[in-house]
N, CA, C and O of each residue as an XYZ file, in Angstrom:
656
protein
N     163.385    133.494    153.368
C     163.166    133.346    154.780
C     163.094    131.866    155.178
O     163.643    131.567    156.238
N     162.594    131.069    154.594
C     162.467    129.619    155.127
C     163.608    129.109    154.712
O     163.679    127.985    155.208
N     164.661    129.355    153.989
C     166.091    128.997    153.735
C     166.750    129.162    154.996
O     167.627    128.321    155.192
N     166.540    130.206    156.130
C     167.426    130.723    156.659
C     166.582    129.381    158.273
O     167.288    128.851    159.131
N     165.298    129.243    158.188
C     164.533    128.841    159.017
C     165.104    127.147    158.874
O     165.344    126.595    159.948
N     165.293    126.431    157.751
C     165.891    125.851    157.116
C     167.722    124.958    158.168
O     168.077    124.032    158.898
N     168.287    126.379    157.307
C     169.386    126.669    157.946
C     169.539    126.438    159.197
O     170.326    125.506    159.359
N     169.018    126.997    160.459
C     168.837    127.236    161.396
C     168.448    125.526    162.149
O     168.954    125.007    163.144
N     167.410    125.010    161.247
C     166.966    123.615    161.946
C     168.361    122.704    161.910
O     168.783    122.066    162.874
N     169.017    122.779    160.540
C     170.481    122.136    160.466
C     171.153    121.743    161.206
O     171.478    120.631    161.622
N     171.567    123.498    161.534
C     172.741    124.022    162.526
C     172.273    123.018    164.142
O     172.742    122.034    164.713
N     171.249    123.847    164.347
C     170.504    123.039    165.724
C     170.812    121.919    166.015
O     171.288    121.511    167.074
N     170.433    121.093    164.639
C     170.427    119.291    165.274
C     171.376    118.805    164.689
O     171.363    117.574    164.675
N     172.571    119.492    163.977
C     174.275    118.972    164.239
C     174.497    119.893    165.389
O     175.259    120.715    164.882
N     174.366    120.151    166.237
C     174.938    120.881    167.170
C     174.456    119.810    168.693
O     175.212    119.585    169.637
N     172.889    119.247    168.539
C     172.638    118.427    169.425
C     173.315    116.924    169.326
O     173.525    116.118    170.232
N     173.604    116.818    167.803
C     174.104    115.171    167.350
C     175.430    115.057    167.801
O     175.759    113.998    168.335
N     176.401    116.138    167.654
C     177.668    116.508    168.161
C     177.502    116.284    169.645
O     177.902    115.256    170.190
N     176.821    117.402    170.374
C     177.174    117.542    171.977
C     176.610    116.063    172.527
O     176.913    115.763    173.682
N     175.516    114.799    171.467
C     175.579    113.895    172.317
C     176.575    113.078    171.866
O     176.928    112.286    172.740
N     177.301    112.945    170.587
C     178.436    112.057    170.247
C     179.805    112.365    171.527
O     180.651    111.810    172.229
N     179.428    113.198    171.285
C     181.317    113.857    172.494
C     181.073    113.530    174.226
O     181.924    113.493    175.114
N     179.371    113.284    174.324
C     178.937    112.803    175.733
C     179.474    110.982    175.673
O     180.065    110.344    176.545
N     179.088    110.618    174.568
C     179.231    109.036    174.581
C     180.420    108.093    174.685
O     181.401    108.658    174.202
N     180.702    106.919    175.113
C     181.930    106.511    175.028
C     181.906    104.980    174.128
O     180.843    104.472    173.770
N     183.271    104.358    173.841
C     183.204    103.108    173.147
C     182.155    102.570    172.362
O     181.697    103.463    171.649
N     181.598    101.516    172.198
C     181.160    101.144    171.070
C     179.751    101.823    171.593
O     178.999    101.616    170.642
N     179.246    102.291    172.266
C     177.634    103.134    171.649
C     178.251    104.595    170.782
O     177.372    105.106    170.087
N     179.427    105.218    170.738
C     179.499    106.357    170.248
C     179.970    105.416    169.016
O     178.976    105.620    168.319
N     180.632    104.676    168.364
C     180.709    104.142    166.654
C     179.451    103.818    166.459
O     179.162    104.233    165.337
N     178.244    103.132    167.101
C     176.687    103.363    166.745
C     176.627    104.298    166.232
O     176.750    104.433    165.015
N     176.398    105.282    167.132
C     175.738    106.636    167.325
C     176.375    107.644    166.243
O     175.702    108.612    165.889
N     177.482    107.464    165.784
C     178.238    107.741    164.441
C     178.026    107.275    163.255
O     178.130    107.857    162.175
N     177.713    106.166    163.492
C     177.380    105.454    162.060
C     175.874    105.528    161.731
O     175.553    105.207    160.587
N     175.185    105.802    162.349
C     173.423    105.873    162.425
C     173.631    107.167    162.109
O     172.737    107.452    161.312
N     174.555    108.436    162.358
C     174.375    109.600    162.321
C     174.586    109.944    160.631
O     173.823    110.503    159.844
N     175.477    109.566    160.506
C     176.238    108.963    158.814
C     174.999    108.664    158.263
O     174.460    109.578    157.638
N     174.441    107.639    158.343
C     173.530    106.988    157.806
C     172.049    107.687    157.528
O     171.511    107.626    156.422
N     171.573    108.229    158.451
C     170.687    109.619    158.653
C     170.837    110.619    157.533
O     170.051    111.006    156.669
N     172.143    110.931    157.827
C     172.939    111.818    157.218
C     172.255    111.976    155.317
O     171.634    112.826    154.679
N     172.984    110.276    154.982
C     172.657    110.325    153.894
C     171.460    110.194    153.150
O     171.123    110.453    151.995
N     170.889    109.690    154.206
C     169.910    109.891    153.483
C     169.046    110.837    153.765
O     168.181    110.850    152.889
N     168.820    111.839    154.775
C     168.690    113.268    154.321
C     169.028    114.022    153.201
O     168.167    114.650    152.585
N     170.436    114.019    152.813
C     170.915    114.523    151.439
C     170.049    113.959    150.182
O     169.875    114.805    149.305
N     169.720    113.228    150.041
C     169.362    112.431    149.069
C     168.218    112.644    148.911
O     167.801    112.843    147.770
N     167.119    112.673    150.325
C     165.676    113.282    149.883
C     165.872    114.442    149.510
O     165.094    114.838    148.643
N     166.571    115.077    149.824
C     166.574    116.691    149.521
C     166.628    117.130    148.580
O     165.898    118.056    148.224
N     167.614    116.539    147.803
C     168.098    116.327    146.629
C     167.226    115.556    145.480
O     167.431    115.764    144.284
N     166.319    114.724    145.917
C     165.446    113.854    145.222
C     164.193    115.379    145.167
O     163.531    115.638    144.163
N     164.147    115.964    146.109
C     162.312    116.499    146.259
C     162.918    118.024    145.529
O     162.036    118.611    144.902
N     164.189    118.670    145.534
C     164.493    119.921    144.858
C     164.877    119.303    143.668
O     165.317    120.247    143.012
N     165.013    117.989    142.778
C     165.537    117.934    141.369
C     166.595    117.551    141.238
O     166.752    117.135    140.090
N     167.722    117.436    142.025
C     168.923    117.635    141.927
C     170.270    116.202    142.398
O     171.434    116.071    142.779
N     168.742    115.212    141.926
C     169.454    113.960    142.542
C     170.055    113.353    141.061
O     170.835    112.423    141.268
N     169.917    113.585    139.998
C     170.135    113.070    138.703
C     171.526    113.712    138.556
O     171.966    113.297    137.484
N     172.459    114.564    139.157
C     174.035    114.712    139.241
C     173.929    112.994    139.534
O     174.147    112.010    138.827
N     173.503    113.174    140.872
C     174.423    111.719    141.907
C     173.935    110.870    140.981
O     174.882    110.356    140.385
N     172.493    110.340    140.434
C     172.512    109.264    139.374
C     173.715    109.252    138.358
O     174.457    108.270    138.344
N     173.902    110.171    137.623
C     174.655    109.854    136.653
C     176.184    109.773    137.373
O     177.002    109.453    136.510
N     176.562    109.890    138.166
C     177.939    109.949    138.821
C     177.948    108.462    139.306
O     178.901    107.756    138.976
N     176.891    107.923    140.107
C     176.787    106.224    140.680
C     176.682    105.309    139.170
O     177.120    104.174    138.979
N     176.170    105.936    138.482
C     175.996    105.200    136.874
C     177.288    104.961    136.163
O     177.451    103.985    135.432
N     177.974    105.639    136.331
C     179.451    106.205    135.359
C     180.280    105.340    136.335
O     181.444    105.270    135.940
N     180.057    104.646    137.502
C     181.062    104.280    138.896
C     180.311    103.236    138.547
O     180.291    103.677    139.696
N     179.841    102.566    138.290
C     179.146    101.161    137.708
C     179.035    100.819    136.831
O     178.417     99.778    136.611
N     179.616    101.581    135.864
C     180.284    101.471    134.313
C     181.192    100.721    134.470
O     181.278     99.524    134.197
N     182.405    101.893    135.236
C     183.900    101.356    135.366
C     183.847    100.351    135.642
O     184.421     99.786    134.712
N     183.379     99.238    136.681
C     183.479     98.420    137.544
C     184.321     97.505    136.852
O     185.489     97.488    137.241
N     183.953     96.595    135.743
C     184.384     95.249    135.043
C     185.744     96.105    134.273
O     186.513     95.353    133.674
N     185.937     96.929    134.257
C     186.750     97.747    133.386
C     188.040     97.405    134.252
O     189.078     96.865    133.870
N     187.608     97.984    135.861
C     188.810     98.235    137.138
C     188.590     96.646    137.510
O     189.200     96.418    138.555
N     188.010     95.619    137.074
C     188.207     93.782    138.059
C     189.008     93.476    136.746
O     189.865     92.595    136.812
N     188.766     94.244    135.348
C     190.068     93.108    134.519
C     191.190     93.789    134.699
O     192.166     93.138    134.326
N     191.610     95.517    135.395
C     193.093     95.338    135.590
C     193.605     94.755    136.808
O     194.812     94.690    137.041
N     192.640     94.298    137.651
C     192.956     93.778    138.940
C     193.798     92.020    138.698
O     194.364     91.490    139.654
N     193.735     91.346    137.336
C     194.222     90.454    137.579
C     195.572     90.954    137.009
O     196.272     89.981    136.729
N     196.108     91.995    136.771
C     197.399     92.245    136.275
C     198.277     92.281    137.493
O     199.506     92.217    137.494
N     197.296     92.417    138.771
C     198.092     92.899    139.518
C     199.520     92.179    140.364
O     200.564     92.725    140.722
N     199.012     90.587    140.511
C     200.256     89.612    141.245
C     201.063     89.634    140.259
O     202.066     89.126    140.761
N     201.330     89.887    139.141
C     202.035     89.792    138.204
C     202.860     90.860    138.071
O     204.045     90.538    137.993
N     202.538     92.513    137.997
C     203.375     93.653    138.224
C     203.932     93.193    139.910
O     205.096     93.485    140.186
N     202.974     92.403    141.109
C     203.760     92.440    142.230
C     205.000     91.886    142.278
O     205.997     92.125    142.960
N     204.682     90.894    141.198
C     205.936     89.941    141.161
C     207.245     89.944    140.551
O     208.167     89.130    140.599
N     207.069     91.339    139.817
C     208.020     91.671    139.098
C     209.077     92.790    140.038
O     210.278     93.019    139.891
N     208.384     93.183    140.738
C     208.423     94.737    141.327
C     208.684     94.589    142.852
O     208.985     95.668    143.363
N     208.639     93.290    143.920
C     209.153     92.461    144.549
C     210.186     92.896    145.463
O     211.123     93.313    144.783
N     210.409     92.978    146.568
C     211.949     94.042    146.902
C     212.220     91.917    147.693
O     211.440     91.087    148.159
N     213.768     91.942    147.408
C     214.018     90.651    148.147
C     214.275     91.001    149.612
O     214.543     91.942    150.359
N     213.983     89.408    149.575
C     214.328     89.049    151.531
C     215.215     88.928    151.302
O     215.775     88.709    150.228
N     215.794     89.132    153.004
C     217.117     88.842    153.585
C     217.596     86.967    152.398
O     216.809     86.144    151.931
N     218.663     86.993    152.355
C     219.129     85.679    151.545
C     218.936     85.868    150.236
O     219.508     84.968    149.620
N     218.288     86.772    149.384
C     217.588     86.383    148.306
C     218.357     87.876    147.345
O     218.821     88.967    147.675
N     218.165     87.215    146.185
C     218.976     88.036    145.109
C     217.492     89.108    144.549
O     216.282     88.888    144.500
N     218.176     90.048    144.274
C     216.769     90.980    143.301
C     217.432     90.782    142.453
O     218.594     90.385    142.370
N     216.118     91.276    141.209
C     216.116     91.164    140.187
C     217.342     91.775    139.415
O     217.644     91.386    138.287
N     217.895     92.564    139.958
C     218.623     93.528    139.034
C     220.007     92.102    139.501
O     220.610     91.407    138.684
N     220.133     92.069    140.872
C     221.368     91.151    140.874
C     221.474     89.805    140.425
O     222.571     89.274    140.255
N     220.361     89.210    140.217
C     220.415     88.075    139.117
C     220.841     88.374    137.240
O     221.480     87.777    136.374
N     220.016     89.686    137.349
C     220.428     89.725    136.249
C     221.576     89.917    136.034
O     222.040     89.332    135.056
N     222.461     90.773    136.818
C     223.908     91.133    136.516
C     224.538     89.811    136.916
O     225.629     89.565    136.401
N     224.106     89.069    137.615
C     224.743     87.556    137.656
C     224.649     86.925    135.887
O     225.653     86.594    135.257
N     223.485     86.881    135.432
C     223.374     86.322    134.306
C     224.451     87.033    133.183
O     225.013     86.488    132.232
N     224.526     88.413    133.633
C     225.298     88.550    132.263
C     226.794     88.523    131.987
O     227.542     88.844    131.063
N     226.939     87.758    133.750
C     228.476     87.283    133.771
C     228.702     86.055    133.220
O     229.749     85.825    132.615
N     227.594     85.005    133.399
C     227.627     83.587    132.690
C     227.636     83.558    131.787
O     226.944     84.306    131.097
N     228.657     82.419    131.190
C     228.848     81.886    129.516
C     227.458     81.575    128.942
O     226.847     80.552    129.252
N     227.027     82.412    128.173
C     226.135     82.505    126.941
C     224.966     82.670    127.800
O     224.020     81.904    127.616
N     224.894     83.572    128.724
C     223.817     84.177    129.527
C     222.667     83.311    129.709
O     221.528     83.552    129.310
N     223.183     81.938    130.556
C     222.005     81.285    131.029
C     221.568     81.477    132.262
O     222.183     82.273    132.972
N     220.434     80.800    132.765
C     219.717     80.934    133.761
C     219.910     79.858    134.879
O     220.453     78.789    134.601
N     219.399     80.178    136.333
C     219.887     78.767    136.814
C     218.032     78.398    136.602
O     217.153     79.013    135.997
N     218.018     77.484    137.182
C     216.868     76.560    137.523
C     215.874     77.217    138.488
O     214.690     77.404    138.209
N     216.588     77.627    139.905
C     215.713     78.404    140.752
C     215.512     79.715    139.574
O     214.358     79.553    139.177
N     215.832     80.370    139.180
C     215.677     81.951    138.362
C     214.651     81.449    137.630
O     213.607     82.093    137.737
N     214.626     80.667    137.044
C     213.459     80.534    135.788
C     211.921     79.904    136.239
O     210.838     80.115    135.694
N     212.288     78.904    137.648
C     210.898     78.850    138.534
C     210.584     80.307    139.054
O     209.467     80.821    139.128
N     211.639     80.795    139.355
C     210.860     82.489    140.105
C     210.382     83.215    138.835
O     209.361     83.895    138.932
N     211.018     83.140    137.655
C     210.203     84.075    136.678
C     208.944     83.680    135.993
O     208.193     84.547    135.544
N     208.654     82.297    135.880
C     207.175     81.501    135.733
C     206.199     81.456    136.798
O     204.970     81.438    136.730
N     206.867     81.444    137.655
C     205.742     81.665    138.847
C     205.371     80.171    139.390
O     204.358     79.871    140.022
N     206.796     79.011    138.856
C     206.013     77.853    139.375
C     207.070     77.175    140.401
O     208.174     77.697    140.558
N     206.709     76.027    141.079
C     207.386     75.206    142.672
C     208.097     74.386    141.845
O     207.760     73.980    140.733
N     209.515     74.076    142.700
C     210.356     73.057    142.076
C     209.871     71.731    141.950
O     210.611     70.781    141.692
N     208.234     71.609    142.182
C     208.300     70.128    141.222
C     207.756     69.942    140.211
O     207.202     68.905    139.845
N     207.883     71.127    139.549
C     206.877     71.510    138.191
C     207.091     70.348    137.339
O     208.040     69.637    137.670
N     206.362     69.965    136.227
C     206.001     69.077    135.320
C     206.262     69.676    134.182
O     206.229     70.895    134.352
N     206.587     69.285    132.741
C     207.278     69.596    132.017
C     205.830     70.322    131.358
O     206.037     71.420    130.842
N     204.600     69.897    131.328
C     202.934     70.559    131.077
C     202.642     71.559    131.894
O     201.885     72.463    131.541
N     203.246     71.512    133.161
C     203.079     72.918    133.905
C     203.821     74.583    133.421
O     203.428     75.736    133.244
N     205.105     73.804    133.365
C     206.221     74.922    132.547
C     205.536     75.129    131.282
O     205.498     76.355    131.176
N     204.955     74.604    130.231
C     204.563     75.167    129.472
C     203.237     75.700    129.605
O     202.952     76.510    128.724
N     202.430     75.493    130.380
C     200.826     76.354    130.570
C     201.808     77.238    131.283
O     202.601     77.386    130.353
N     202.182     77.746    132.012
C     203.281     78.946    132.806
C     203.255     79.809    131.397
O     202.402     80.568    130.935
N     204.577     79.366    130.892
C     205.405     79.613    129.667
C     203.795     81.217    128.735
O     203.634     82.435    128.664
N     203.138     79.951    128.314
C     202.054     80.006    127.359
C     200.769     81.628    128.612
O     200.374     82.772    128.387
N     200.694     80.916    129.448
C     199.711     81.762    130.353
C     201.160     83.507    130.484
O     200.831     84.576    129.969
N     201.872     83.430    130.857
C     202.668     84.665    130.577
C     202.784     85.391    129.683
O     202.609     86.609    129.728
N     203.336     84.255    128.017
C     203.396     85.272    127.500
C     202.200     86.133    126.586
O     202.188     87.128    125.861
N     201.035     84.942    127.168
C     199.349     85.937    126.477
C     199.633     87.328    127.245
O     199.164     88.367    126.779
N     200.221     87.337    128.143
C     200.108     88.699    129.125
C     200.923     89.853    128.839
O     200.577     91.033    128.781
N     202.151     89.290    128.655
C     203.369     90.224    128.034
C     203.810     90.143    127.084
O     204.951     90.596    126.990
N     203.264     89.618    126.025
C     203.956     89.358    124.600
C     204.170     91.002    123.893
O     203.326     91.873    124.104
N     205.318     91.241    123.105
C     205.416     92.824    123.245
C     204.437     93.413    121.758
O     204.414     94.454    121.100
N     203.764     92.191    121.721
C     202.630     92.321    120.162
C     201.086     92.929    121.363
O     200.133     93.507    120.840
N     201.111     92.719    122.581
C     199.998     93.002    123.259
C     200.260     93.998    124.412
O     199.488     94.249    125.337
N     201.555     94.549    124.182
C     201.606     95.599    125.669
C     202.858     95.495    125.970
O     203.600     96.380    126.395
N     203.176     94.031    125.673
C     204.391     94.007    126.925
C     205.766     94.618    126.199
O     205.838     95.497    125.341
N     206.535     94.066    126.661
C     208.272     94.607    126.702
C     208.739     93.306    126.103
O     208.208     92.196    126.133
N     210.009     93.768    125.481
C     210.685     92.876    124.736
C     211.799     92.226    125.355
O     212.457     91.317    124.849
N     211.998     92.821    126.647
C     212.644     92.394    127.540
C     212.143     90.961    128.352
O     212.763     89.898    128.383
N     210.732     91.297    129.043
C     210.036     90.870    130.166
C     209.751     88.937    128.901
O     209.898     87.736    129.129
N     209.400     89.613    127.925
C     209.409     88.116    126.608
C     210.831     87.465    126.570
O     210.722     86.320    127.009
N     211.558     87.621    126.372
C     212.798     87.209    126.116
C     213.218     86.292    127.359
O     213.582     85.120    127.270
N     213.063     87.267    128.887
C     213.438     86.640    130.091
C     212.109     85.318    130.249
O     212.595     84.290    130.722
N     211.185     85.247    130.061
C     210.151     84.320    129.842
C     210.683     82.908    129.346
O     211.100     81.869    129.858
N     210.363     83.605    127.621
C     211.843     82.440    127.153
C     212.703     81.416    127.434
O     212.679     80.215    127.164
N     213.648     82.282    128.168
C     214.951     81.810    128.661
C     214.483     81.604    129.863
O     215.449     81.122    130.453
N     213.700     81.656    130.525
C     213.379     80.738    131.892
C     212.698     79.174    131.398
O     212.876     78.160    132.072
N     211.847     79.195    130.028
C     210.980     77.934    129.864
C     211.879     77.251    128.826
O     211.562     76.190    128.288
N     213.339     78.100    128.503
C     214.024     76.636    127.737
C     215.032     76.281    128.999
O     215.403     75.112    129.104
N     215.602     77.520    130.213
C     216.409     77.005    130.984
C     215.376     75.585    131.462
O     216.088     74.582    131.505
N     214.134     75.328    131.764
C     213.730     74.532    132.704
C     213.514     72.942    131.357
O     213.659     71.816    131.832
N     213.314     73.023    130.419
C     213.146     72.237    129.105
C     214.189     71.527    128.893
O     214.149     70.298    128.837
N     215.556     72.426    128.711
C     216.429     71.383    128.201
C     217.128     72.613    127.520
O     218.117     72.445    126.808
């Protein structure tokens, strides 16, 4: 019986929180939404704290604060898959058409711009920059740590096209 009495108080005061949200306009109704939210949760939570049943949500916020450092070290992979994966601008060659450019050239070299776009560095790089590039890449993709034997090779041949 007090489940249903319970019940009943619920229903009531989402039914009053509603008919005054749908009365309100512009920024007092995102208040009045977000305080309602906010209410919200933490109603659930005593409820849940005073019947026993808050140690699910502990161990679920625990396990989501585990992951954390797990999901910030694949986050630095990420400019790096962007950069590979890239759709070109207007003027600009993709990847696939450089490459089929390259494998028309005598002894499949690179130009100069191709091998700054595959290091990731500005045409006034320093011959110490190309190699921290060079060196910082292939810790990332070497195909002894993950990477492709491809993505190494094109590395390569971008830091001897720019060398000599």
């Amino acid at each position: 019986m007090s489940r249903l009495v319970i019940l009943a108080a619920v229903i009531a005061i989402a039914f009053i929180v509603w008919h005054k949200i749908s009365r309100t306009r512009g920024e007092q109704r995102k208040k009045l939404i977000m305080m309602t939210l906010t209410w919200s949760i933490i109603g659930i939570l005593v409820v849940l704290a005073a019947t026993g049943k808050l140690n699910v949500i502990t161990a679920l916020i625990a396990g989501a604060v585990a992951m954390i450092p797990r999901l910030l070290g694949l986050l630095k992979y990420l400019p790096l898959v962007a950069r590979f994966y890239q759709r070109a601008k207007p003027g600009q060659q993709t990847g696939q058409q450089a490459g089929q450019q390259n494998a028309s050239r005598p002894n499949n070299t690179m130009s100069r711009e191709e091998a700054l776009a595959i290091l990731g560095l500005k045409t006034d790089a320093t011959r110490e920059d190309i190699l921290q590039a060079h060196k910082r890449m292939m810790q990332k993709l070497h195909p002894d740590r993950g990477g492709s034997d491809h993505l190494a090779a094109q590395i390569n041949r971008a830091k001897d096209a720019l060398l000599g």
